[in-house]
N, C-alpha and C positions, 0 to 999 in steps of 0.2 A: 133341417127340419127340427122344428121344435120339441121336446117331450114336455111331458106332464108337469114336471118342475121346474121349464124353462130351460134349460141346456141344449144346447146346439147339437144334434144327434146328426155327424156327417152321411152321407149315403154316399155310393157311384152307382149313374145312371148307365146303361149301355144299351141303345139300339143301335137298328138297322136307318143309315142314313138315309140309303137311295131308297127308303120307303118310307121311311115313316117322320112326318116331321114335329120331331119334342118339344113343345113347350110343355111349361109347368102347371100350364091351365086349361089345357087342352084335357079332352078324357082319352085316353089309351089302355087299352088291356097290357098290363102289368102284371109280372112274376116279381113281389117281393120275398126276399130271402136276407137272413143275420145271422149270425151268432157271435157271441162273447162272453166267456165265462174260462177263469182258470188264466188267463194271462192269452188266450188262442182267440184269436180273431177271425173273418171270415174269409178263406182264400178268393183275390179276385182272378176265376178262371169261369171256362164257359165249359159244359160238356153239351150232347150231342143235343139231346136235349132241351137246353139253351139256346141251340144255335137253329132247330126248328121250329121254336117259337119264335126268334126273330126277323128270319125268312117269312114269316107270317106276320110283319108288323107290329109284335109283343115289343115291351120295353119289361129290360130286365134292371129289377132296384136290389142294392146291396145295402143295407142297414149296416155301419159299424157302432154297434152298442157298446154300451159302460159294459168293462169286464176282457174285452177286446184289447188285442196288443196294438191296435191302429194308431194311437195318441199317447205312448207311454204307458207306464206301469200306473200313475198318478188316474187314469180313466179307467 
């Protein structure tokens, strides 16, 4: 996904397969979530929370932003 200054901003998608089927152009109710700052990037883990929205066809998006250990110290 693109940012504002054109940089390739990776994300991980995770839903529920036997429910919901993901395209990118499709509309889905969506939890996004990120962080990056300090060298800590965003752990990819589900809590309980996570996983009741996906039972209900939610698609959960992970943003790794500049500032995030995802891509090196250099992002």
């Amino acid at each position: 996904m693109p940012s504002t200054y054109g940089v390739e901003v990776p994300v991980s998608v995770i839903w529920n397969h036997t429910l919901t089927e993901f395209t990118p152009h499709k509309p889905n109710n969506v939890k996004l979530t990120g962080y990056g700052a300090y060298g800590h990037g965003y752990p990819l883990n589900l809590d309980t929370h996570d996983v009741c929205l996906l039972d209900r066809g939610c698609v959960k998006v992970i943003a790794h932003v500049r500032g995030g250990d995802e891509l090196g110290q250099n992002w």
